[in-house]
C-alpha positions in Angstrom: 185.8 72.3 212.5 186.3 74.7 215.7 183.1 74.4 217.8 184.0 77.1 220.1 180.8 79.5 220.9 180.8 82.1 218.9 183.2 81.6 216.4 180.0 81.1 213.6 178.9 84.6 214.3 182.6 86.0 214.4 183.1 84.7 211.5 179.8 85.7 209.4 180.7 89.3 211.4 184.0 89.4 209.3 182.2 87.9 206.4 179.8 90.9 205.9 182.4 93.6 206.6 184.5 92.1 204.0 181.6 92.5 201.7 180.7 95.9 202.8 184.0 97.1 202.5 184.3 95.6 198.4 181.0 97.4 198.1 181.9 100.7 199.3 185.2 100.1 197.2 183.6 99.8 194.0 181.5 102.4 194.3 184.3 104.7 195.4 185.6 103.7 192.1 183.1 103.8 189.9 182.6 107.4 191.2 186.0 108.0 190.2 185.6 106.7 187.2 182.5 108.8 186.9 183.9 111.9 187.6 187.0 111.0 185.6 184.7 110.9 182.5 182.3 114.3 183.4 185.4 116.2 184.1 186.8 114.3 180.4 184.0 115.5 178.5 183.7 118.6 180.4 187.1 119.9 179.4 186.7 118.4 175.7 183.2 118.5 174.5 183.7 118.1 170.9 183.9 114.4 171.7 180.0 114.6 172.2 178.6 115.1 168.8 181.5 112.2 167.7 180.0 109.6 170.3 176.7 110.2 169.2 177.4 109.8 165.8 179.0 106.3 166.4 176.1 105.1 168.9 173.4 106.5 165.8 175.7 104.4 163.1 175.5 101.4 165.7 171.6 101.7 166.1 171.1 102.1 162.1 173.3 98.8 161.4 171.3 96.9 164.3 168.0 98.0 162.7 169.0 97.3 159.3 170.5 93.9 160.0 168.7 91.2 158.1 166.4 93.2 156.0 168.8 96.1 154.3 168.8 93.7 151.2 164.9 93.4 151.2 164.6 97.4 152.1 166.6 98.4 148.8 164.5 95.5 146.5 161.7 97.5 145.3 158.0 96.1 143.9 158.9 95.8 140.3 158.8 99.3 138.2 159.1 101.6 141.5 162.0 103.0 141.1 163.3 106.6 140.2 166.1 107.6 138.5 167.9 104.8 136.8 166.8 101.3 137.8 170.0 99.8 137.3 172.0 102.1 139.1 174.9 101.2 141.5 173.9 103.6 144.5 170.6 103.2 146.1 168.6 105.2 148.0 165.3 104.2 149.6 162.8 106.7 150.1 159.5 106.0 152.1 156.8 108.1 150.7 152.6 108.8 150.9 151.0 111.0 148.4 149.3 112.8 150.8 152.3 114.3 153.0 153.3 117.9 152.1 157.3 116.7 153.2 157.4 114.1 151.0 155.9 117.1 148.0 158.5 119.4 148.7 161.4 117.0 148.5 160.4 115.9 144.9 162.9 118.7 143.4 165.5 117.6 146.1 165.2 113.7 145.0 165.3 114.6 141.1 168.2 117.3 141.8 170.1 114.4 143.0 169.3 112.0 140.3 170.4 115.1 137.6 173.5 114.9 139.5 173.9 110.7 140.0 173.5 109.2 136.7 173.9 105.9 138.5 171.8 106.5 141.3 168.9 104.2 141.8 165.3 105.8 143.7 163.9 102.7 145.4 160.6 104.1 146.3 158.6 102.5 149.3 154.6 103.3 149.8 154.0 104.0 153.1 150.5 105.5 153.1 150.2 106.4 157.2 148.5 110.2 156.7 145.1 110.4 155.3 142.8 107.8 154.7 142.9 108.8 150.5 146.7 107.4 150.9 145.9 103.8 150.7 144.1 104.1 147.2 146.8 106.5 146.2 149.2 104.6 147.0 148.1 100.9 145.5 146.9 103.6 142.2 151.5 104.2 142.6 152.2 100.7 142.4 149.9 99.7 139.6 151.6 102.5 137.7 154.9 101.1 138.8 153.3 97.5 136.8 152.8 99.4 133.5 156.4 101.0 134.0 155.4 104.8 134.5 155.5 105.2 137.9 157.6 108.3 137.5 155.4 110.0 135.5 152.8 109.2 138.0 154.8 109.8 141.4 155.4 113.4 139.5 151.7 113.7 138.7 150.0 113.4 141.6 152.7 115.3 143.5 152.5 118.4 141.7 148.0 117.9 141.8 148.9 117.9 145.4 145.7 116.6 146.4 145.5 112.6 146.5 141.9 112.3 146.5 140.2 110.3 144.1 139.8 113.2 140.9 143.7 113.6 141.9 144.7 109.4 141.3 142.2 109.8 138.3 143.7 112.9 136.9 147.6 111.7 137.7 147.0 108.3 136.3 145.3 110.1 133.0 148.1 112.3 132.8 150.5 109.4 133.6 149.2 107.3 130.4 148.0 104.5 132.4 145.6 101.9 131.0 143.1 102.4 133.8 141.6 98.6 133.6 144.8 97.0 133.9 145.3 99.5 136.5 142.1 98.1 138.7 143.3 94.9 138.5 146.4 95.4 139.7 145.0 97.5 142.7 143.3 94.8 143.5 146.2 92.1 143.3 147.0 90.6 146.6 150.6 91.3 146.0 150.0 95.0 146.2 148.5 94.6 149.7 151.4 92.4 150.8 153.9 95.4 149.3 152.3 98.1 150.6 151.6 95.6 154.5 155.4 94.9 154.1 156.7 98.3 153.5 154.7 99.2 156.7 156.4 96.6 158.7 159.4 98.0 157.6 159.1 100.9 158.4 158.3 99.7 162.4 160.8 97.7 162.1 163.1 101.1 161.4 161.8 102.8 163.5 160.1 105.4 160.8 157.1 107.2 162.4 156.2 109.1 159.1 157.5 110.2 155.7 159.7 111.3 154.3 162.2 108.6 155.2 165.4 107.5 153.6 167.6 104.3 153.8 171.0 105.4 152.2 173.6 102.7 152.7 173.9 101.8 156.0 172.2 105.0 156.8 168.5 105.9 158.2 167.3 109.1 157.8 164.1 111.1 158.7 161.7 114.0 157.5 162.5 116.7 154.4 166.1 117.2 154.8 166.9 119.3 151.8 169.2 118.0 148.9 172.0 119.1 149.9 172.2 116.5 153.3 170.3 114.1 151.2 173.5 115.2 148.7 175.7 114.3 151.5 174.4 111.0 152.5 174.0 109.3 149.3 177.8 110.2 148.9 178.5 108.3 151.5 176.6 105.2 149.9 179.6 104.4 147.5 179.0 102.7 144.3 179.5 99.6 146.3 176.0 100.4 148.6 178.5 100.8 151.3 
């Protein structure tokens, strides 16, 4: 090794301005790069609303992974629309949000129109504290198989109080002792704790909210989106 003085420092010296110089050379590039791409979407910013659809697709099949097939398997009877349809749409619902009232005529336009669509409907009481007992009052309905008739009760009483689950579940036909029980079944606490960890786990921050396909979906979109989405589904649950 050459042991002459200096050469160490000389040599560390040529070291770092190699280094600075790769440094300032990269950036210099990514800059370009940069500007290459602002000055890309600049000049064609219809690309925009295309990217963002493909990152939202990305983000819905990274939240759905693992639990899509668990999301569409509804608590036995809680279904709209015809149970053993080939399309499904999941909606996540709680009897006390006006959204999820006003898009009762949206769901049931679509199940006019979709003989073979399939309503998986998900409990989700997060609004008022009357939800809960609404909600486990939905699923013991959903155990006597008239859950419809109930979910279209107590949305058109519009007030999920307790006179409101009485009067829905009268009008609904329910056998109200079998109906205690089942409210107070441990599996209807473990549905209704498991369609709340769903919904974190989809990122759902209230109701409505819809899991069509490989699709997540938020708030009272109208039938005519929801229309558009469960189209997309494919009688495949594509």
């Amino acid at each position: 090794m050459d042991q002459r003085p200096g050469f160490s420092r000389l040599a560390m010296f040529g070291l770092a301005c190699a280094l600075v110089g790769g440094v300032a050379g990269y950036l210099a590039s990514t800059l370009r790069a940069d500007r290459v791409i602002h000055d890309y979407l600049v000049t064609n910013p219809q690309v925009l609303p295309e990217a963002m659809e493909a990152l939202r697709k990305q983000e819905d099949a990274h939240a759905l992974a693992g639990i899509r097939a668990d999301v569409e398997r509804p608590f036995p009877g809680s279904v709209l629309g015809n149970p053993d349809g080939k399309v499904t749409l999941v909606e996540f619902t709680d009897f006390a949000c006006g959204y999820c009232r006003k898009s009762v005529a949206d769901v049931e336009s679509l199940i006019a129109a979709n003989p073979q669509l399939r309503v998986v409907v998900r409990q989700l009481p997060i609004i008022a504290p009357e939800s809960a007992d609404a909600a486990r009052m939905g699923l013991a309905a959903a155990a006597q198989g008239k859950y419809a008739a109930f979910h279209h009760a107590l949305f058109a009483i519009g007030k999920p109080d307790a006179a409101g689950v009485a009067e829905a579940a009268r009008q609904a036909g329910l056998d109200p002792a079998a109906a205690q029980r089942t409210m107070a079944d441990p599996a209807v606490a473990a549905e209704i704790d498991r369609n709340l960890e769903f919904a974190r786990k989809l990122g759902f921050s209230g109701t409505p909210a819809w899991v069509a396909g490989d699709r997540l979906l938020s708030g009272a979109i109208g039938a005519e989106a929801l229309g558009k989405a469960v189209a997309r589904i494919g009688p495949h649950g594509a």
